[in-house]
VMD Tcl script that builds the backbone (N, CA, C; Angstrom):
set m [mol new atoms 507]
animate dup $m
set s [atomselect $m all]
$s set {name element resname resid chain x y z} {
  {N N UNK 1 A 45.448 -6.213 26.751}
  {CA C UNK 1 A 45.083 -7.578 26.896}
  {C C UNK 1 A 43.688 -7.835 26.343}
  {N N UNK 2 A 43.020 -6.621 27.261}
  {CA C UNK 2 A 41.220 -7.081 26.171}
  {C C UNK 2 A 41.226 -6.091 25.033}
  {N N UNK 3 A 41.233 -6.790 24.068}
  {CA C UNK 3 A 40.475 -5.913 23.098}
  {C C UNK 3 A 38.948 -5.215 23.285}
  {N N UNK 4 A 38.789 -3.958 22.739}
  {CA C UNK 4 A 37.138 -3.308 22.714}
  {C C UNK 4 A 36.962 -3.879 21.959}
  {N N UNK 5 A 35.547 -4.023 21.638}
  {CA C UNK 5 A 34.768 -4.688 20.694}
  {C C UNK 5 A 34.756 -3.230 19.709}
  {N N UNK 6 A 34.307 -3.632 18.588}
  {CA C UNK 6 A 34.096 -2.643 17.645}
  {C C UNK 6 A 32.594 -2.030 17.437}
  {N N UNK 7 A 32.533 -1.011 17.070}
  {CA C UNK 7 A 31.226 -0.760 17.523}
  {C C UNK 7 A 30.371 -1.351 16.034}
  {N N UNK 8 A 29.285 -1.583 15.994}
  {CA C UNK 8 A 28.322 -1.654 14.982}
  {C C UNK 8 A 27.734 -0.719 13.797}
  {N N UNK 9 A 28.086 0.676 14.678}
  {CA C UNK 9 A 26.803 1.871 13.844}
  {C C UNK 9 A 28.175 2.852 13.287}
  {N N UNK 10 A 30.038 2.272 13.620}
  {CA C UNK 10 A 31.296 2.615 13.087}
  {C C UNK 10 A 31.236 2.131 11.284}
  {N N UNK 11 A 31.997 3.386 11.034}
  {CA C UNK 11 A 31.686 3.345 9.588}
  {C C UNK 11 A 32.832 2.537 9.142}
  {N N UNK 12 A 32.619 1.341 8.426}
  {CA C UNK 12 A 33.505 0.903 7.677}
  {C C UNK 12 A 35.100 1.237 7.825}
  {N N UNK 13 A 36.134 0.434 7.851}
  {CA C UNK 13 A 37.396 0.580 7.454}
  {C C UNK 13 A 37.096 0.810 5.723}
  {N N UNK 14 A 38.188 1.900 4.915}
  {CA C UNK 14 A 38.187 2.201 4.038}
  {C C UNK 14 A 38.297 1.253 2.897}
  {N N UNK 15 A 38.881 -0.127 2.969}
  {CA C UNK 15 A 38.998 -1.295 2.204}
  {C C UNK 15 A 37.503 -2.023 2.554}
  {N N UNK 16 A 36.979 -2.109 3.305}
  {CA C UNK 16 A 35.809 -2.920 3.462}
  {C C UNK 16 A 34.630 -2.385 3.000}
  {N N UNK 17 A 33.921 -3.291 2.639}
  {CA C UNK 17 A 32.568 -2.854 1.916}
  {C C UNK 17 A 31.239 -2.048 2.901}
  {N N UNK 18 A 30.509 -1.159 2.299}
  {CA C UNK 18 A 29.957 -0.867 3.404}
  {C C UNK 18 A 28.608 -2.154 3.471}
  {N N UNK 19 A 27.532 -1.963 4.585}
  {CA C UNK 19 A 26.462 -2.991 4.740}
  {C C UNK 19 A 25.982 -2.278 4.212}
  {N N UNK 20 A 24.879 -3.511 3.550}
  {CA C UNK 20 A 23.909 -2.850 2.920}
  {C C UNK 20 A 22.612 -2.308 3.546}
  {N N UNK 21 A 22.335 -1.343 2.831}
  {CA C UNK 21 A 21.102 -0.515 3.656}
  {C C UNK 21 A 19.684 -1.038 3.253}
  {N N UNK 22 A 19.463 -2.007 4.594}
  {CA C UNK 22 A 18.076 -2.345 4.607}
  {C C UNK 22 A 16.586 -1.244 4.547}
  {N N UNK 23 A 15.741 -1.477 3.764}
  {CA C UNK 23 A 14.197 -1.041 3.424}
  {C C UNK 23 A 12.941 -1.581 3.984}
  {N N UNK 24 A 13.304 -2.025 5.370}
  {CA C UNK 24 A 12.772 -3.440 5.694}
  {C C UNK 24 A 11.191 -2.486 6.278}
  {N N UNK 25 A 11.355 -1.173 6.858}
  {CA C UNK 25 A 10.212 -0.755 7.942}
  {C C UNK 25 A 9.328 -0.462 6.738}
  {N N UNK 26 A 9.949 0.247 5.554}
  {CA C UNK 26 A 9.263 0.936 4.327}
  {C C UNK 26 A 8.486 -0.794 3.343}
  {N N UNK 27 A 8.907 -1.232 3.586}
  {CA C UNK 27 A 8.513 -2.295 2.556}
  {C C UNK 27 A 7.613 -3.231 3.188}
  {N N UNK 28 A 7.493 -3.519 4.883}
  {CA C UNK 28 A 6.970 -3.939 5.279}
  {C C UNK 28 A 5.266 -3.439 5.453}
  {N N UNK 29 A 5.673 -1.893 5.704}
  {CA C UNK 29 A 4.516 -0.501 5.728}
  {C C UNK 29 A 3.958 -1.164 3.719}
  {N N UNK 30 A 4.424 -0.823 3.060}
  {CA C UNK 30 A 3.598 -0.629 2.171}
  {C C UNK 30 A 3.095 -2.045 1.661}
  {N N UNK 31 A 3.777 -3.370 2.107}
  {CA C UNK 31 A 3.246 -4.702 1.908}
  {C C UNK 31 A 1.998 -4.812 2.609}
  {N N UNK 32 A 1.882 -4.341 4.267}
  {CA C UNK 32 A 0.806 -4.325 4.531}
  {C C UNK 32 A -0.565 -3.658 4.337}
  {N N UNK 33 A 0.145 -2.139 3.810}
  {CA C UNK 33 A -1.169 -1.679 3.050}
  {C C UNK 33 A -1.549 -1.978 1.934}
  {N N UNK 34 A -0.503 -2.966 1.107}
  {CA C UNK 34 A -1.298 -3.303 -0.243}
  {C C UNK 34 A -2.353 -4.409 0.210}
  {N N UNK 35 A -1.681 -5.283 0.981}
  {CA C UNK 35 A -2.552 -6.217 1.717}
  {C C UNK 35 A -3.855 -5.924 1.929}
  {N N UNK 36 A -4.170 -5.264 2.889}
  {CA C UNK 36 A -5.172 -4.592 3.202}
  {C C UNK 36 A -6.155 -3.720 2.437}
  {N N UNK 37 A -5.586 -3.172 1.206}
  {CA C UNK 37 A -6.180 -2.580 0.223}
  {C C UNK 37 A -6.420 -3.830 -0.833}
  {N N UNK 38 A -5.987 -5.064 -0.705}
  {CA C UNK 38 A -6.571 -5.836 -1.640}
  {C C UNK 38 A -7.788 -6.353 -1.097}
  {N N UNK 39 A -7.654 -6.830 0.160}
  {CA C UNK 39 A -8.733 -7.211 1.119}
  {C C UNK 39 A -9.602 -6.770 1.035}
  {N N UNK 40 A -9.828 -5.110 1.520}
  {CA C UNK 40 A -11.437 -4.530 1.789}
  {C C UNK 40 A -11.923 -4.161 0.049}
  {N N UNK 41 A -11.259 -3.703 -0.262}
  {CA C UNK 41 A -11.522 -3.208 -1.559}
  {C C UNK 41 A -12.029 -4.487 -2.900}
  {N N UNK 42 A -11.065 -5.398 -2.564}
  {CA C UNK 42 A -11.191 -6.769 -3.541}
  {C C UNK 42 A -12.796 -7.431 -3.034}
  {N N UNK 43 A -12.937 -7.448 -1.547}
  {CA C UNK 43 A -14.019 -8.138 -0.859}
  {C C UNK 43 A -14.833 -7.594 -1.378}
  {N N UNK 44 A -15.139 -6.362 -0.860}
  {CA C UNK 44 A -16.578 -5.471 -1.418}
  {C C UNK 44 A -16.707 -5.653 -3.107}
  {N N UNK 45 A -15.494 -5.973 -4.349}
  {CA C UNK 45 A -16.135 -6.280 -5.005}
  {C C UNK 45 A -16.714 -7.561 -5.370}
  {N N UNK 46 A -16.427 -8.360 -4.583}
  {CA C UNK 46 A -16.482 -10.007 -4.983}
  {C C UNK 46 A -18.146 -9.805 -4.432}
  {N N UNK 47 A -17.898 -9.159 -3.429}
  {CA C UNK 47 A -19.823 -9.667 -2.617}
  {C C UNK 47 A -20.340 -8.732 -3.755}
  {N N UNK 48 A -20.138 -7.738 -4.187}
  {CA C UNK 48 A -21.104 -6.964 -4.997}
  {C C UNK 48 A -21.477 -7.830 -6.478}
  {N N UNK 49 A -20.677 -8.107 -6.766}
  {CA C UNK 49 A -20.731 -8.594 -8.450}
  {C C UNK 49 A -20.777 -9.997 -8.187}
  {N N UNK 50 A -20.784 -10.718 -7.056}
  {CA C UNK 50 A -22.161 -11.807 -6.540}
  {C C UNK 50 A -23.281 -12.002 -6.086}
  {N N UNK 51 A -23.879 -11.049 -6.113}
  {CA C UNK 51 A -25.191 -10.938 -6.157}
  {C C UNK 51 A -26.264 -10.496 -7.287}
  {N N UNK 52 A -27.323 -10.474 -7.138}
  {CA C UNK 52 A -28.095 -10.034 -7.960}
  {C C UNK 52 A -29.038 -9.266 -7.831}
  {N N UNK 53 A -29.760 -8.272 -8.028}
  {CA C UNK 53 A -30.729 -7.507 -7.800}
  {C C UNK 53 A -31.507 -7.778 -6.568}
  {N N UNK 54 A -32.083 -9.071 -6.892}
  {CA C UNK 54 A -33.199 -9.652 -5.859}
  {C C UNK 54 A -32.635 -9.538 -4.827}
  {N N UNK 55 A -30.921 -10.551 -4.332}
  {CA C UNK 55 A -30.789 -10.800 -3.574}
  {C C UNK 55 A -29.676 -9.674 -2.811}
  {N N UNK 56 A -29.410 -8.528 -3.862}
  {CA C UNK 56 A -29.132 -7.342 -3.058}
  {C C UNK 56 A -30.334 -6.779 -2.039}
  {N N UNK 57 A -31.542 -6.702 -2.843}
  {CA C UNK 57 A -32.446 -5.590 -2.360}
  {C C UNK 57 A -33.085 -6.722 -0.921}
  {N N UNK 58 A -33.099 -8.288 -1.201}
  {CA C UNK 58 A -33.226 -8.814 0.339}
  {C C UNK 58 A -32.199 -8.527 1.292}
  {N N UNK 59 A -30.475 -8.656 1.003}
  {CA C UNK 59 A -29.813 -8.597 1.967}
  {C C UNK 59 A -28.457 -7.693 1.840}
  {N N UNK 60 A -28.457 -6.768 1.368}
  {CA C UNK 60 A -27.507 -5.647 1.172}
  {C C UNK 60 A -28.305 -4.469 1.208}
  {N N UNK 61 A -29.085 -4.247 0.311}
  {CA C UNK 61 A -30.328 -2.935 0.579}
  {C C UNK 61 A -30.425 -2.827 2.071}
  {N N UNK 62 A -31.100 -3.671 2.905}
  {CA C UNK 62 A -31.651 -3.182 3.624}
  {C C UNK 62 A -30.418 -2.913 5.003}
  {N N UNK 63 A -29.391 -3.267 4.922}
  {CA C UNK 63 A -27.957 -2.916 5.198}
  {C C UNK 63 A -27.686 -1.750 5.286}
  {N N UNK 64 A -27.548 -1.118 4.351}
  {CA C UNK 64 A -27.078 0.024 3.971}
  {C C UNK 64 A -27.996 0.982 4.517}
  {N N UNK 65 A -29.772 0.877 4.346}
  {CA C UNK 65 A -30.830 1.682 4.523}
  {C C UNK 65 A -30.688 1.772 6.177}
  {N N UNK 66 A -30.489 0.389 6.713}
  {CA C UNK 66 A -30.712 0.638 8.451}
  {C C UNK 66 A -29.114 1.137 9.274}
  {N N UNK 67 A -27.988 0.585 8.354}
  {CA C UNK 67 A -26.830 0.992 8.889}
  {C C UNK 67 A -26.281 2.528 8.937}
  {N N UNK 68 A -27.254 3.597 8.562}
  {CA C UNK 68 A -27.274 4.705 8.345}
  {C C UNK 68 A -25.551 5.437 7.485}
  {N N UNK 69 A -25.984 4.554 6.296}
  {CA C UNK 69 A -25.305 5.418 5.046}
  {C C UNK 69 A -26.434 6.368 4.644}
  {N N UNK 70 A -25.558 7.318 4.447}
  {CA C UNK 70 A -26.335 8.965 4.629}
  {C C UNK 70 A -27.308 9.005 3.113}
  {N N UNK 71 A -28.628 8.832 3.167}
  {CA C UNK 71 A -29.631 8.913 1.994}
  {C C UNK 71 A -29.639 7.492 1.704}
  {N N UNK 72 A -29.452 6.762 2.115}
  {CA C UNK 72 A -29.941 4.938 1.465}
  {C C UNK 72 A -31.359 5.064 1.934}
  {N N UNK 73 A -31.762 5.244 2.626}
  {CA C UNK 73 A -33.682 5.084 2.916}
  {C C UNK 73 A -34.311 5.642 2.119}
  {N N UNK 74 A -33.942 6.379 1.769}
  {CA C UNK 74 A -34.852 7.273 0.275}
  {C C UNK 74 A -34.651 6.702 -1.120}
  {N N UNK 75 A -33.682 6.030 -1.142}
  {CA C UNK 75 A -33.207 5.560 -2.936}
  {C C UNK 75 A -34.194 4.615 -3.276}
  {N N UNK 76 A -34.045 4.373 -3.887}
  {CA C UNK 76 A -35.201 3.195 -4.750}
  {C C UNK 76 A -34.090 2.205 -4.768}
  {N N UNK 77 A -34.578 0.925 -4.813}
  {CA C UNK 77 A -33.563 -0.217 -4.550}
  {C C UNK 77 A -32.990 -0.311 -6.241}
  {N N UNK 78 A -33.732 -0.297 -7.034}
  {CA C UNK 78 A -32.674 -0.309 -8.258}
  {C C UNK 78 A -31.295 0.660 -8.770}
  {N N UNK 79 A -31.825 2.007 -8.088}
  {CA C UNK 79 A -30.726 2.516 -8.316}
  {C C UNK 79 A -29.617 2.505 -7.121}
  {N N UNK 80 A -29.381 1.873 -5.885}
  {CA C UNK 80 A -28.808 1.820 -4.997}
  {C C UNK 80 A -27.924 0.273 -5.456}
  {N N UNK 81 A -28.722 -0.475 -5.932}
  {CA C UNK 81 A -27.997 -1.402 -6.898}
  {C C UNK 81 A -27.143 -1.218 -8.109}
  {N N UNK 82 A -27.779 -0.099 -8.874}
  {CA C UNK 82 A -26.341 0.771 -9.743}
  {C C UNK 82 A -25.267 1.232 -9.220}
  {N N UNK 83 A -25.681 1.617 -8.243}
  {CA C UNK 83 A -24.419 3.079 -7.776}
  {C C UNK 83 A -23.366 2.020 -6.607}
  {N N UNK 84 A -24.280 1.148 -6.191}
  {CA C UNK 84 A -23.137 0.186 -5.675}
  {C C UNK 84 A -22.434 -1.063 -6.853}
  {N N UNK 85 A -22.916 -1.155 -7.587}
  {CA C UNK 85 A -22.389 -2.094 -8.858}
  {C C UNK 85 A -21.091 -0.944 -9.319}
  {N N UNK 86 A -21.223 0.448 -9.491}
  {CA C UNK 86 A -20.559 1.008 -9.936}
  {C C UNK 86 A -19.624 1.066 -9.128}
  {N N UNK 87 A -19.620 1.586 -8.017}
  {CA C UNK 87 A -18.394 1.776 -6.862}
  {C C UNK 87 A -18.040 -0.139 -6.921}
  {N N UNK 88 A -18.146 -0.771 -7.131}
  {CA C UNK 88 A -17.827 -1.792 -7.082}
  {C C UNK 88 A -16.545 -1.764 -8.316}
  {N N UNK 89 A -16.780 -1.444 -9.104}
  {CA C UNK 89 A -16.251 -1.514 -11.004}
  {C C UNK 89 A -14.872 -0.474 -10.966}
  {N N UNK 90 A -15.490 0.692 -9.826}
  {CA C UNK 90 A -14.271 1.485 -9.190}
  {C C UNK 90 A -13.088 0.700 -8.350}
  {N N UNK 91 A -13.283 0.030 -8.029}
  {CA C UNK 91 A -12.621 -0.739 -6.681}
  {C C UNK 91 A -12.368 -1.560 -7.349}
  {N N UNK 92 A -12.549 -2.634 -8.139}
  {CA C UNK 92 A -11.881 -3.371 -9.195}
  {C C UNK 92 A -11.208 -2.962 -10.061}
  {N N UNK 93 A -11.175 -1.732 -10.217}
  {CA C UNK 93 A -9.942 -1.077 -11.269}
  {C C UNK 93 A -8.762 -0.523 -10.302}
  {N N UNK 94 A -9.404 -0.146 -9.218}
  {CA C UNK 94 A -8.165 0.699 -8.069}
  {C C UNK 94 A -7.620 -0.441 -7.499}
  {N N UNK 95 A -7.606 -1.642 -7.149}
  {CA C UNK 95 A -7.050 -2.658 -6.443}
  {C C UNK 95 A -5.755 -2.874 -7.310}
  {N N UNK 96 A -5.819 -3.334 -8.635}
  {CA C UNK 96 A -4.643 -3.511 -9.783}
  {C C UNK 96 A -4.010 -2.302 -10.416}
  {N N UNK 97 A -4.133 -1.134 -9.877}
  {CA C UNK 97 A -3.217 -0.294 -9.920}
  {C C UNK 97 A -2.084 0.147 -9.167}
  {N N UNK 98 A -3.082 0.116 -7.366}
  {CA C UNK 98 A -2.466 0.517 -6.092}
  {C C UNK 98 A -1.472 -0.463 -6.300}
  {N N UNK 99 A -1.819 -2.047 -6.676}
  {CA C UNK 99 A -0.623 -3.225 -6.671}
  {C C UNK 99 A 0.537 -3.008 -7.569}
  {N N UNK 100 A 0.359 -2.938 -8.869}
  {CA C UNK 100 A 1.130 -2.953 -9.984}
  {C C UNK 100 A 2.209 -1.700 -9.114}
  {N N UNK 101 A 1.568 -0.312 -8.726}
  {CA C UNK 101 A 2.692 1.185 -8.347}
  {C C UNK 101 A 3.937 0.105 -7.092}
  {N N UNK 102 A 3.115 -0.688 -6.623}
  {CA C UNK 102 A 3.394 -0.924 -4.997}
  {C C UNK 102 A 4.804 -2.179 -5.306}
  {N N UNK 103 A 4.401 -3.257 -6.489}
  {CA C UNK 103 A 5.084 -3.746 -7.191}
  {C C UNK 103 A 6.528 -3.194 -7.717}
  {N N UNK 104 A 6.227 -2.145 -8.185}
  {CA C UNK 104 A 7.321 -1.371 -8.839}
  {C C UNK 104 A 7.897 -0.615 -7.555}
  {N N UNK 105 A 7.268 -0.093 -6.624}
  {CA C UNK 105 A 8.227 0.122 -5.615}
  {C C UNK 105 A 9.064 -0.696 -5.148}
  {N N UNK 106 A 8.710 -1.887 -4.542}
  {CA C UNK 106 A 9.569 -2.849 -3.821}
  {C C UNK 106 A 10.260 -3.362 -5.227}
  {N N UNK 107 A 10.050 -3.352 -6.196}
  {CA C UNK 107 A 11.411 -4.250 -7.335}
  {C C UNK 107 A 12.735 -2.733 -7.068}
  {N N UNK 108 A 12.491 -1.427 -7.375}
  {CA C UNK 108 A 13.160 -0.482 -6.881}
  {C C UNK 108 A 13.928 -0.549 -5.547}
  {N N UNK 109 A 13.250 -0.454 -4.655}
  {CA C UNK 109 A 13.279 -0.754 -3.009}
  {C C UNK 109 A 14.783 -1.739 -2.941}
  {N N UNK 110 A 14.251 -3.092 -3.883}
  {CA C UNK 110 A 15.170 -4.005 -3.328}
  {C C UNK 110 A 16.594 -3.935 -4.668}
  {N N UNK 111 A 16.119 -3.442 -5.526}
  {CA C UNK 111 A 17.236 -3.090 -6.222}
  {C C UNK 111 A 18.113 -2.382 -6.225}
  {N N UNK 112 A 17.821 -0.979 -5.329}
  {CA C UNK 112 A 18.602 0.276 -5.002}
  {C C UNK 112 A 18.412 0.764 -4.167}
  {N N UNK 113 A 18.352 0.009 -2.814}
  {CA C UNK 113 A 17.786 0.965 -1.499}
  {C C UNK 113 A 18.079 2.283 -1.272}
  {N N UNK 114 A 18.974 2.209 -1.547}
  {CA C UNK 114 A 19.577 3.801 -1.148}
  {C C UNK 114 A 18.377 5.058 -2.153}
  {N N UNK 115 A 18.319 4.914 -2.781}
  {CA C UNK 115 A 17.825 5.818 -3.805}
  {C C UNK 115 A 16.157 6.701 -3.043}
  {N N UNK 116 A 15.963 7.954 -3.104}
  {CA C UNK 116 A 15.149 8.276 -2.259}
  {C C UNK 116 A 13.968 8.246 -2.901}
  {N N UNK 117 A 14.504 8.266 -4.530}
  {CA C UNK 117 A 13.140 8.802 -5.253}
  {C C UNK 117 A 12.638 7.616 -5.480}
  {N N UNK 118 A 12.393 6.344 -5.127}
  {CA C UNK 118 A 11.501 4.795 -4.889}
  {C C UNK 118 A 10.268 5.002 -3.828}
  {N N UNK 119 A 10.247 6.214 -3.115}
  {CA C UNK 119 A 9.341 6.796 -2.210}
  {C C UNK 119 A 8.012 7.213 -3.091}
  {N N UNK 120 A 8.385 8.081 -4.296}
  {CA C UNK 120 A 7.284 8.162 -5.025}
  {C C UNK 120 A 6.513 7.444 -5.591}
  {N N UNK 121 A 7.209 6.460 -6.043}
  {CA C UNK 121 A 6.022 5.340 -6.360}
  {C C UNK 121 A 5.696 4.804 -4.781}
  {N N UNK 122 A 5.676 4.854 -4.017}
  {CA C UNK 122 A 4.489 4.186 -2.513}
  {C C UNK 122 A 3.717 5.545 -2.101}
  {N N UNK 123 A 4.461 6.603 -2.575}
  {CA C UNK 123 A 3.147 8.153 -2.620}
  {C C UNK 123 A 2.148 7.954 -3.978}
  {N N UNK 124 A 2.692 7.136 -4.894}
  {CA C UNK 124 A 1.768 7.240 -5.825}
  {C C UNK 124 A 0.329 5.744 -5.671}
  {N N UNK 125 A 0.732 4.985 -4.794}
  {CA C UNK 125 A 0.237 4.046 -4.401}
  {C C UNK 125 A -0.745 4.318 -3.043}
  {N N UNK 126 A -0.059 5.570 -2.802}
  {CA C UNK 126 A -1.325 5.862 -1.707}
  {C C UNK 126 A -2.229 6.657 -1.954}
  {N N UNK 127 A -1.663 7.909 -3.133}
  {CA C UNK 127 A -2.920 8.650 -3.571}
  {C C UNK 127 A -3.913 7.385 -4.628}
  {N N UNK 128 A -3.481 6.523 -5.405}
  {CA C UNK 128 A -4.601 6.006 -6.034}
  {C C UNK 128 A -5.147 5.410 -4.748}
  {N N UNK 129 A -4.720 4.923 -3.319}
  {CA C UNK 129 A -6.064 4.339 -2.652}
  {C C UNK 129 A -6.905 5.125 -2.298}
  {N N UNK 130 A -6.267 5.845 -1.721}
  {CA C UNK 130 A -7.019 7.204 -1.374}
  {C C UNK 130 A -8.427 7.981 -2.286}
  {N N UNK 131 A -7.841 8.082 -3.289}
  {CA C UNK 131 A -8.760 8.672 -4.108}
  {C C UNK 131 A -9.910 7.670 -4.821}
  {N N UNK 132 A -9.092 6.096 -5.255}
  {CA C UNK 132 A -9.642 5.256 -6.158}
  {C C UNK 132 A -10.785 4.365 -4.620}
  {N N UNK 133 A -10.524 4.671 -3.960}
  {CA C UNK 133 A -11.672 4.290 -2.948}
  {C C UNK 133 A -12.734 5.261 -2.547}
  {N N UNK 134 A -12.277 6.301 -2.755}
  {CA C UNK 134 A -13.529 7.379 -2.825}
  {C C UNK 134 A -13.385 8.008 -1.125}
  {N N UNK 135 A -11.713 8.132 -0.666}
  {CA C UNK 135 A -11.594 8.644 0.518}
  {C C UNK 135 A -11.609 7.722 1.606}
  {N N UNK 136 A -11.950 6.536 1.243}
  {CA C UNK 136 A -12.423 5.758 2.648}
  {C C UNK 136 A -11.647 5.143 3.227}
  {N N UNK 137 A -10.308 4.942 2.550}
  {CA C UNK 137 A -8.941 4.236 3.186}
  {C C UNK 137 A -8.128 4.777 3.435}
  {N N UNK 138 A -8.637 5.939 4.042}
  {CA C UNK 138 A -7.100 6.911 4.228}
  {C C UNK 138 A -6.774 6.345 5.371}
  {N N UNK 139 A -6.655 5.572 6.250}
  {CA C UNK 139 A -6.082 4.734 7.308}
  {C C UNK 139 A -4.571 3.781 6.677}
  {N N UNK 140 A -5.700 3.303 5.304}
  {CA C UNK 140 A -4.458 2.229 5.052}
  {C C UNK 140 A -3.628 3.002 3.953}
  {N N UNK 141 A -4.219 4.240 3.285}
  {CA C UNK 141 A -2.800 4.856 2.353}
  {C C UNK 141 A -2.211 5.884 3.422}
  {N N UNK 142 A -2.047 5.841 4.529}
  {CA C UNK 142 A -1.521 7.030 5.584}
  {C C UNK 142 A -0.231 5.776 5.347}
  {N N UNK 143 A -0.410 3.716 5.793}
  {CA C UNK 143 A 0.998 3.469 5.448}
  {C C UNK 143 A 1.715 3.817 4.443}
  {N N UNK 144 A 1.242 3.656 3.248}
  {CA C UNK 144 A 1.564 3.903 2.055}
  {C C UNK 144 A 2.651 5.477 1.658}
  {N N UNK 145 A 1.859 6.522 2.738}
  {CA C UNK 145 A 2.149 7.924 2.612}
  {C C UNK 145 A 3.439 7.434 3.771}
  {N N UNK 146 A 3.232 6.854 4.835}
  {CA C UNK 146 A 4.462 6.800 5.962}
  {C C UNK 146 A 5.591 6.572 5.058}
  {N N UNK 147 A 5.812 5.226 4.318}
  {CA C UNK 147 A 6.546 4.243 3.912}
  {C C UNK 147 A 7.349 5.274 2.824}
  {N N UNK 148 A 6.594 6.150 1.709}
  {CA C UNK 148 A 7.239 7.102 1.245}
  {C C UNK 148 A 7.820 8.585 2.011}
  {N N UNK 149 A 7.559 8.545 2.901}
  {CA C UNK 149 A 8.124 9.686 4.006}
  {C C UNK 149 A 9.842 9.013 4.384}
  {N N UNK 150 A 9.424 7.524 4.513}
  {CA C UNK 150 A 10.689 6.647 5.246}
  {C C UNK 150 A 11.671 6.882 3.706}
  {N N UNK 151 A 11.075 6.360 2.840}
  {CA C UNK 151 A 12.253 7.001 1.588}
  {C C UNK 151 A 12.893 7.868 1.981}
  {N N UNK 152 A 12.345 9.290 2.261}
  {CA C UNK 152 A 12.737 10.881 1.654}
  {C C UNK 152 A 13.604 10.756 3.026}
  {N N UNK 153 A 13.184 10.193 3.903}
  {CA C UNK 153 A 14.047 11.397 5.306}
  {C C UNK 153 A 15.391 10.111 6.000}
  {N N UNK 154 A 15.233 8.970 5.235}
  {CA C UNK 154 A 16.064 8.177 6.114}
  {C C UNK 154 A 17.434 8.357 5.542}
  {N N UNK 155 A 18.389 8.479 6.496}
  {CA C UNK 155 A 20.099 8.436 5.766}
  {C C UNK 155 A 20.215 7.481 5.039}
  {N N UNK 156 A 21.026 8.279 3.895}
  {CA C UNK 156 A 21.649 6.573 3.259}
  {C C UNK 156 A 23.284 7.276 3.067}
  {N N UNK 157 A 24.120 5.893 2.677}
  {CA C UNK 157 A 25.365 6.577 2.706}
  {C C UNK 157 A 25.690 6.497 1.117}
  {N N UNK 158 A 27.233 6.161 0.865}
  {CA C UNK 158 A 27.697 6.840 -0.513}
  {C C UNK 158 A 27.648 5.454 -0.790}
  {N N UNK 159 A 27.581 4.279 -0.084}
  {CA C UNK 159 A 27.635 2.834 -1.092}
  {C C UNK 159 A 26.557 2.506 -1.016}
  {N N UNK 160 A 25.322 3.204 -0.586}
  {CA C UNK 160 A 23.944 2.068 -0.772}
  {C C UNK 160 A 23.313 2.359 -2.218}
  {N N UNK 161 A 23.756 3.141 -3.059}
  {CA C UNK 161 A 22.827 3.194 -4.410}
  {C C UNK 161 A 23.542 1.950 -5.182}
  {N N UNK 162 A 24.308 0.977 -4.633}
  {CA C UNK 162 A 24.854 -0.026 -5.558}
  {C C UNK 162 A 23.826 -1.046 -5.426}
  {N N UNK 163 A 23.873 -1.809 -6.512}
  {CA C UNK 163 A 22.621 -2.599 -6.627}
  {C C UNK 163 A 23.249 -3.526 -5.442}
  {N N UNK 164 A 22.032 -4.083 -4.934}
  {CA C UNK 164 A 22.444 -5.641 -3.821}
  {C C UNK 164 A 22.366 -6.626 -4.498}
  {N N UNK 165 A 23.207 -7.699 -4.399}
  {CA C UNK 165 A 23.289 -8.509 -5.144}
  {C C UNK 165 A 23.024 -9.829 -4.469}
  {N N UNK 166 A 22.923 -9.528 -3.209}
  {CA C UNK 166 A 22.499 -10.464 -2.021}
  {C C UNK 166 A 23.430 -11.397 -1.563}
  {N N UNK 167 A 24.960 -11.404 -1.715}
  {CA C UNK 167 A 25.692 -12.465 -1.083}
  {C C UNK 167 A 26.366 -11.744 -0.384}
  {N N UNK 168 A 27.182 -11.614 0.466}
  {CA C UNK 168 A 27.952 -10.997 1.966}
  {C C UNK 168 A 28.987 -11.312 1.870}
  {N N UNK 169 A 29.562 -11.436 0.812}
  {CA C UNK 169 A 31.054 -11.451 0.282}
  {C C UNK 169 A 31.353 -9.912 -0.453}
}
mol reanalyze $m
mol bondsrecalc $m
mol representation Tube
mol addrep $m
């Protein structure tokens, strides 16, 4: 008289299509660390390469000298103005790379979920933060490193390498 309900996590009848395999934890992980890597990284260069000498050595110099970054009290303010202009020029080149890898993951991601090797490009998106920041974001490429871990170890079955085409027919 009652029917069971069918279960959810039951594999397909053999005529029916399987669901498609969502990327949603991995894509969300590495959206927010690109986020975040555009943020700190993009910021620090906008304030750097808006200023100017003078008005570094009034209100960034003396920042750095009292906030105890290790040897700023000893530098001479012109060259503490190079070496931060430079790490600046670094961080403007690493922001449009980490994006462009992170880009090409999720067009992958959403084109072929199933596929494991789309993990490497969000490992390759976390070593450039990692490194192209000079170590200091390993917080936000640890998502980056998660999100490619979620590639390698999550099941997929024999119909998710078909492209999605996005209608539920």
């Amino acid at each position: 008289m009652t029917e069971t309900p069918a279960r959810r996590d039951a594999a397909p009848e053999p005529g029916e299509p399987a669901a498609p395999l969502r990327r949603t934890v991995e894509l969300w992980l590495a959206g927010v660390a690109a986020a975040l890597t555009t943020l700190s990284l993009g910021a620090f260069t906008v304030v750097v390469n808006g200023v100017d000498e003078a008005t570094f050595a009034d209100t960034l110099y003396p920042l750095l000298a009292d906030g105890g970054v290790a040897g700023a009290a000893g530098v001479p303010v012109e060259t503490a103005y190079e070496a931060t202009r430079t790490l600046a020029a670094w961080f403007s080149f690493t922001v449009p790379l980490v994006l462009g890898l992170t880009v090409v993951g999720f067009a992958l991601a959403r084109r072929r979920p199933g596929r494991r090797s789309t993990g490497w490009w969000f490992l390759a998106a976390g070593l450039v933060c990692l490194f192209g920041s000079q170590l200091l974001l390993y917080p936000i490429a640890f998502g980056f490193f998660v999100a490619a871990g979620l590639f390698a170890l999550r099941a997929t079955d024999q119909h998710s390498d078909q492209p999605h085409t996005g209608s539920s027919t």
